[in-house]
MDTraj code that builds the backbone (N, CA, C; nanometers):
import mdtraj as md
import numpy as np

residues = "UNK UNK UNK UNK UNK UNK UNK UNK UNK UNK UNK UNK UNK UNK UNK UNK UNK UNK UNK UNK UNK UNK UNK UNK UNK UNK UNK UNK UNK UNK UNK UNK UNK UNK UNK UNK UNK UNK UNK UNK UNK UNK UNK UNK UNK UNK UNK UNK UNK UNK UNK UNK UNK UNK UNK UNK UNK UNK UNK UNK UNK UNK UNK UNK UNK UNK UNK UNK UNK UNK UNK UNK UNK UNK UNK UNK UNK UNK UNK UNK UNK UNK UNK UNK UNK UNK UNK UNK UNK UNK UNK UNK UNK UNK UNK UNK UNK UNK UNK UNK UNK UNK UNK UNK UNK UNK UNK UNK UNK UNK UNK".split()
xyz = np.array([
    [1.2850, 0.5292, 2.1030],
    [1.1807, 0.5410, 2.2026],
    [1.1211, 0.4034, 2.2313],
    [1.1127, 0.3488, 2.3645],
    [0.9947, 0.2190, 2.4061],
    [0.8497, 0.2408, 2.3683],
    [0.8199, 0.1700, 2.3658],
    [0.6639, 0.1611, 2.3208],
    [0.5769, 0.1145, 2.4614],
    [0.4799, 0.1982, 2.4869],
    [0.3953, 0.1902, 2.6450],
    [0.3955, 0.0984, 2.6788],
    [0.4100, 0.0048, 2.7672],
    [0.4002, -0.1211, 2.8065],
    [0.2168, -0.1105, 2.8766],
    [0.1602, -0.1603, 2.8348],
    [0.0328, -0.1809, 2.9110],
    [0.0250, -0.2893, 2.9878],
    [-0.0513, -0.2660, 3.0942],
    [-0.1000, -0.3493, 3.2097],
    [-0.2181, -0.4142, 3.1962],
    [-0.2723, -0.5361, 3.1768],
    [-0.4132, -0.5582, 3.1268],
    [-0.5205, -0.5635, 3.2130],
    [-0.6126, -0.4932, 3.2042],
    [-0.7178, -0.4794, 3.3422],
    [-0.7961, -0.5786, 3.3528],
    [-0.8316, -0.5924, 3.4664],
    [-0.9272, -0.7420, 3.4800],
    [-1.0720, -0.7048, 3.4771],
    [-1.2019, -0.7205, 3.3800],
    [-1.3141, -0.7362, 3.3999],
    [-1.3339, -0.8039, 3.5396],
    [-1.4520, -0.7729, 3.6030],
    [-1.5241, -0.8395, 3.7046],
    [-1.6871, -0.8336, 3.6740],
    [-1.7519, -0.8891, 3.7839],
    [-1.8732, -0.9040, 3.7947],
    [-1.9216, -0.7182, 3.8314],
    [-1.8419, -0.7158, 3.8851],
    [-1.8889, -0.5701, 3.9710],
    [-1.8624, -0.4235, 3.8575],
    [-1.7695, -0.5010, 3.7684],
    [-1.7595, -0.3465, 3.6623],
    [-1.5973, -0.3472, 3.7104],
    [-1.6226, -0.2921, 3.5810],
    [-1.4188, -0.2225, 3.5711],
    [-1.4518, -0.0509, 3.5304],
    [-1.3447, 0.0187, 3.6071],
    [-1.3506, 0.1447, 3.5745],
    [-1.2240, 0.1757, 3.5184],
    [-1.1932, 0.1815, 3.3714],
    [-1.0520, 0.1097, 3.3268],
    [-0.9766, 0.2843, 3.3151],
    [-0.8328, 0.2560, 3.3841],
    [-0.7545, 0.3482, 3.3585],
    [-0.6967, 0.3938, 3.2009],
    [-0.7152, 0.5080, 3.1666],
    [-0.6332, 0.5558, 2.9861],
    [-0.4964, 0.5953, 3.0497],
    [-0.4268, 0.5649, 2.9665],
    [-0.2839, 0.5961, 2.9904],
    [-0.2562, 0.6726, 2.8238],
    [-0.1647, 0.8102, 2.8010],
    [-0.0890, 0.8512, 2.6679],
    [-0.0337, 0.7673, 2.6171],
    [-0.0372, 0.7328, 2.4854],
    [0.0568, 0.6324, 2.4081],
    [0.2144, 0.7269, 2.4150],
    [0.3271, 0.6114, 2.3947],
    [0.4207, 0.6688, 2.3987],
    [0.4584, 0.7051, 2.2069],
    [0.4912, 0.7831, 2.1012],
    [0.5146, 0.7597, 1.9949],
    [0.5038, 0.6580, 1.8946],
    [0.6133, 0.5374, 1.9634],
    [0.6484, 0.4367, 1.9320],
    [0.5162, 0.3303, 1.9463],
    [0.4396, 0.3753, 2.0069],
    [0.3263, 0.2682, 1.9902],
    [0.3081, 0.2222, 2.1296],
    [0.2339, 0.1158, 2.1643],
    [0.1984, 0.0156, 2.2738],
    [0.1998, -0.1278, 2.2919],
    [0.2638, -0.2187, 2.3820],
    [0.2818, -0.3500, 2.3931],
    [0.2043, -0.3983, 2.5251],
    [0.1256, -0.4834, 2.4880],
    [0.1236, -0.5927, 2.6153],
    [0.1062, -0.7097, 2.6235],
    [0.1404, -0.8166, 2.7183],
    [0.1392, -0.9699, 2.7400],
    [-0.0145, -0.9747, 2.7281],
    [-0.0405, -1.0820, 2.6341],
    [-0.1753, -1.1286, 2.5383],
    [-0.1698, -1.2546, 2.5943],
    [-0.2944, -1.3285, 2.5989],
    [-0.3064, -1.4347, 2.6823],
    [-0.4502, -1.4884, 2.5906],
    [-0.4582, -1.3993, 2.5068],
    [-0.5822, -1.4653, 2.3786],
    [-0.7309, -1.3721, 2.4123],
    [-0.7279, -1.3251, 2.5756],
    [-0.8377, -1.2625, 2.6683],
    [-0.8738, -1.0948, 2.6392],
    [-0.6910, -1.0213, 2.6043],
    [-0.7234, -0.9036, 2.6175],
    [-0.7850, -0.8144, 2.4736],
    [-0.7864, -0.6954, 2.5054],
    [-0.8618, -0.6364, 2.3939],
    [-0.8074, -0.4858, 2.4246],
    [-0.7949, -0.3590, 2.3468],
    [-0.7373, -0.2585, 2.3268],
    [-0.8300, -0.1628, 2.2888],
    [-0.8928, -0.0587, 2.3887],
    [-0.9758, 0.0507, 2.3790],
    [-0.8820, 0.1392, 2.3096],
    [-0.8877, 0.2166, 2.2164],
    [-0.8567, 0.3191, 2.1733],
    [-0.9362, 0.4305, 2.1612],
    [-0.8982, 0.5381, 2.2559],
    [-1.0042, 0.6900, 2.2503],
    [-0.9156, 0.7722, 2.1650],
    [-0.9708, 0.8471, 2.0566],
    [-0.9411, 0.9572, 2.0064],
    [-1.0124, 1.1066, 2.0156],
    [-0.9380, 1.1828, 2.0731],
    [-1.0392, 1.2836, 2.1489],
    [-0.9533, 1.4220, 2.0210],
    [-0.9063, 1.3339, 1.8967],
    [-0.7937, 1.4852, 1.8432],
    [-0.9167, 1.5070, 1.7686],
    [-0.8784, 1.6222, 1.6841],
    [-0.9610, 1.6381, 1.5600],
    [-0.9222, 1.5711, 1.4329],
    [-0.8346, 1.4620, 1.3901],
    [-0.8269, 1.4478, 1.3254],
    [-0.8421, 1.2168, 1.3536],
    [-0.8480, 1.1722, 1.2013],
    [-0.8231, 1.0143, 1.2302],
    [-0.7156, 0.9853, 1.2949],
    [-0.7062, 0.8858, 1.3339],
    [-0.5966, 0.8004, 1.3434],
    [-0.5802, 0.6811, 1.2878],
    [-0.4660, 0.6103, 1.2261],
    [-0.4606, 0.4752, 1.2020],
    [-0.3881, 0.3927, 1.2900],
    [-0.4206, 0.3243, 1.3147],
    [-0.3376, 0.1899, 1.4323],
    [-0.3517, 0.0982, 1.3527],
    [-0.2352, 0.0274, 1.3848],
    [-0.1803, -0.0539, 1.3165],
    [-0.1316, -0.1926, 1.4152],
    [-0.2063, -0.3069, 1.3977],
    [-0.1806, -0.4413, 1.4433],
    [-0.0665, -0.5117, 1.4076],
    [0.0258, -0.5176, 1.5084],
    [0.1727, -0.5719, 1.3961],
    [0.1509, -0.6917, 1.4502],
    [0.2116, -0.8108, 1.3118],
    [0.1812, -0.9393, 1.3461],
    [0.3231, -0.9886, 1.3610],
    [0.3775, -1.0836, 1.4194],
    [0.4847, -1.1284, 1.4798],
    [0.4998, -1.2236, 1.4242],
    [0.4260, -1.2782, 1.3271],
    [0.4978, -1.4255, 1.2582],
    [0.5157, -1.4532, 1.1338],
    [0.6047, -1.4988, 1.0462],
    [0.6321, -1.4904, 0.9340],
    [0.5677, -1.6102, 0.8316],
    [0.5243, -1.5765, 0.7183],
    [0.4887, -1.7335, 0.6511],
    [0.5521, -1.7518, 0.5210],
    [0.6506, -1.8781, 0.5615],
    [0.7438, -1.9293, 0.4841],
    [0.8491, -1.8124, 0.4920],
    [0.8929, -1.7947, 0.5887],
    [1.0182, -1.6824, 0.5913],
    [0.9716, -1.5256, 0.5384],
    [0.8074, -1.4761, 0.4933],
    [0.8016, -1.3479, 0.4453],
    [0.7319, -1.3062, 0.5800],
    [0.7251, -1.1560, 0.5601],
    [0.6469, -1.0521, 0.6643],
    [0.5405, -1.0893, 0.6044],
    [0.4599, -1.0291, 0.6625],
    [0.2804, -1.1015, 0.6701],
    [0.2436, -0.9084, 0.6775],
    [0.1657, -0.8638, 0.6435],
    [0.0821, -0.7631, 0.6042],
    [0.0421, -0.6854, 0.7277],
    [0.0502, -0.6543, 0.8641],
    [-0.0252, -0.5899, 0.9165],
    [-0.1644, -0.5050, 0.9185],
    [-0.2476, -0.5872, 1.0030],
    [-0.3750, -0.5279, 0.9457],
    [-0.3498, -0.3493, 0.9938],
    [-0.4288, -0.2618, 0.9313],
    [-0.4338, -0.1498, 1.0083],
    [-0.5986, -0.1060, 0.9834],
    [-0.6798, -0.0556, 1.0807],
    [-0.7766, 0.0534, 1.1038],
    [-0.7807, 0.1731, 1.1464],
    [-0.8783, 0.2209, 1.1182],
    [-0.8880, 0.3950, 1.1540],
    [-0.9796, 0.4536, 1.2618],
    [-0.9366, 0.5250, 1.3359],
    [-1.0347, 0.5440, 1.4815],
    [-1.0567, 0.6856, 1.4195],
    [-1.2034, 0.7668, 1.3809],
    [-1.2218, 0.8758, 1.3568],
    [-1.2099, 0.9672, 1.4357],
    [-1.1805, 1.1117, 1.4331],
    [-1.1961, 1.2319, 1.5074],
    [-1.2880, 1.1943, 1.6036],
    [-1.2595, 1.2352, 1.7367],
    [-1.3826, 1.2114, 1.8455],
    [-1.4185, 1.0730, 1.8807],
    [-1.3848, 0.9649, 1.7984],
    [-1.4382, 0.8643, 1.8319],
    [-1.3572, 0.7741, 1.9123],
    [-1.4119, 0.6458, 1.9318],
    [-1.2812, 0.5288, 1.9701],
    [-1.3401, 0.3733, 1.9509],
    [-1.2149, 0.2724, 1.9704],
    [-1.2638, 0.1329, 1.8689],
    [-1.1810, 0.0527, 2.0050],
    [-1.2804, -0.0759, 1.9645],
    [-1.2364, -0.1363, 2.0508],
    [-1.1128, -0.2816, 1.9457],
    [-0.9520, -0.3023, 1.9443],
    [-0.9296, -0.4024, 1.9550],
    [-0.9187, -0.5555, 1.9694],
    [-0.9166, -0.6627, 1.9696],
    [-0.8849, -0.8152, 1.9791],
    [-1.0392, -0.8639, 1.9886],
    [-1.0000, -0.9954, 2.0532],
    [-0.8801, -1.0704, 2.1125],
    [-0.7972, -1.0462, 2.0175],
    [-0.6582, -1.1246, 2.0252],
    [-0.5382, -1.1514, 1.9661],
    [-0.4553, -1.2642, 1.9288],
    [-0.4962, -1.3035, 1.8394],
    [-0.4629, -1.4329, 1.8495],
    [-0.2961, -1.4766, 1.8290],
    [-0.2574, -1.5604, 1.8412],
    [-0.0838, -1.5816, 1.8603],
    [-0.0187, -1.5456, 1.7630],
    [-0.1004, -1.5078, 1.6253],
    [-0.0155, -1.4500, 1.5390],
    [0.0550, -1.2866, 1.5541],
    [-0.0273, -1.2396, 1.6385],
    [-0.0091, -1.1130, 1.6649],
    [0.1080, -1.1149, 1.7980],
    [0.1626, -1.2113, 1.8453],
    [0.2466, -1.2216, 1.9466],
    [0.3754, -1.2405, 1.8910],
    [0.4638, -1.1429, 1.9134],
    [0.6117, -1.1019, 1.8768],
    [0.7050, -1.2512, 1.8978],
    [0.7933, -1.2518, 1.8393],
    [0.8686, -1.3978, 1.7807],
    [0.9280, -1.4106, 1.9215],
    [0.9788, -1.3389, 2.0099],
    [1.0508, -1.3442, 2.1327],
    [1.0128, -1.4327, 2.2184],
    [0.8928, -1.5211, 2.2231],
    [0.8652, -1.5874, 2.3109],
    [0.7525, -1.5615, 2.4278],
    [0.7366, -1.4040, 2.4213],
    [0.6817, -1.3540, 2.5241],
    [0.5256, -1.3212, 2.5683],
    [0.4986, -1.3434, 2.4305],
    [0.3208, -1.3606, 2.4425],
    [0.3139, -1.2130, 2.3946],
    [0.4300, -1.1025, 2.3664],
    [0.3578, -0.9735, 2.3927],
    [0.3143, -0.9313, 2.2253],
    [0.2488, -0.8729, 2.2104],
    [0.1542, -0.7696, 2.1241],
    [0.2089, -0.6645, 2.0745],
    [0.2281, -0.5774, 1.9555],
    [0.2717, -0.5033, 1.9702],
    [0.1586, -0.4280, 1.8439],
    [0.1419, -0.3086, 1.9195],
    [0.0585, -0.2157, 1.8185],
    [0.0939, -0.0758, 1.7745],
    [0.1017, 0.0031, 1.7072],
    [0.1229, 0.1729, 1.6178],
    [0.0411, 0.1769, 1.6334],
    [0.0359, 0.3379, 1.6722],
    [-0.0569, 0.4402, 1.6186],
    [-0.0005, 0.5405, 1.5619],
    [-0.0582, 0.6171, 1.4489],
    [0.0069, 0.6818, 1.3595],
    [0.0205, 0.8335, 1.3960],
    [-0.0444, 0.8669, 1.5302],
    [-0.0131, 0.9648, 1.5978],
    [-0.0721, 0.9141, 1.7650],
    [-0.0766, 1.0388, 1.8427],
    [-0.0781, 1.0020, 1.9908],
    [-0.1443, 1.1568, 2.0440],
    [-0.1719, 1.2326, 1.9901],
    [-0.1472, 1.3620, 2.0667],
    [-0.3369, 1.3478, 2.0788],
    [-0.3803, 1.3584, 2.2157],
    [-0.5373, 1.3804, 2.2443],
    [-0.5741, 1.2221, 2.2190],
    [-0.5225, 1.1215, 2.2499],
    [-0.5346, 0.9962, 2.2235],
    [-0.4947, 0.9066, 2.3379],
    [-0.5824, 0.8238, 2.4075],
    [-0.5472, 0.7460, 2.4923],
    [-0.5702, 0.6223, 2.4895],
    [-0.5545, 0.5214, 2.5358],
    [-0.5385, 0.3765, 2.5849],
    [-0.5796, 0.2812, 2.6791],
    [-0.6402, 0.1835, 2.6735],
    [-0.6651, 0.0766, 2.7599],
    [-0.6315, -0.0760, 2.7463],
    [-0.5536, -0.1524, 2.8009],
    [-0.5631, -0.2852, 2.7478],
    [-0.6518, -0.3821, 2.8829],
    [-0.7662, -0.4346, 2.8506],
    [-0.8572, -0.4593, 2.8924],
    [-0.8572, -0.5677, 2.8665],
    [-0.9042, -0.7051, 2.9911],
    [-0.8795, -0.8762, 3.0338],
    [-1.0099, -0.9157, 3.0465],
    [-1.0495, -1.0403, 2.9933],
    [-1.1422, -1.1167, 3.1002],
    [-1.1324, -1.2008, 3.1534],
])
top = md.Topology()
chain = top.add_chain()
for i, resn in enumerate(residues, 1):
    res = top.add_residue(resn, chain, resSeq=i)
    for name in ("N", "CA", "C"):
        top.add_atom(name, md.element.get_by_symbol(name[0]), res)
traj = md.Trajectory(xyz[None], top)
């Protein structure tokens, strides 16, 4: 399975009315630029954990992924992101888990 590609919304002066999109299983990616940040709503009854995967290795080992927990009903806000969290490919992109998806939505949000 791909993992959601997110679109990052632009803050303005005037207000953002930011679109949620379903996570796909596999998690969510988007091009990080140091600016964006990752709303997570959980509307299930139960936690969730998301999980920050970091993209860079030190001295040739995996590095730990941070993970947090968004409670029943609640939601957390994400970043910035700093370049460690940007996948080895070159691409600036981000890549994040969530440990489920069902009643759970998404925002990746710019300034």
């Amino acid at each position: 399975m791909a993992r959601t590609a997110l679109t990052p919304q632009q803050f303005t002066t005037l207000g953002l009315a930011p679109t949620y999109v379903v996570p796909d299983a596999a998690g969510v990616s988007f091009r990080s630029s140091g600016k964006q940040m990752l709303h997570v709503k959980n509307a299930s009854g139960s936690s969730i954990t998301v999980t920050l995967k970091i993209g860079k290795t030190v001295q040739g080992q995996t590095v730990t992924a941070p993970t947090a927990t968004v409670a029943a009903g609640a939601d957390k806000f994400f970043g910035p992101f700093a370049d460690d969290f940007e996948q080895p490919d070159g691409t600036d992109t981000v890549f994040v888990d969530l440990s489920a998806v069902t009643s759970v939505t998404v925002a990746c949000l710019t300034l």
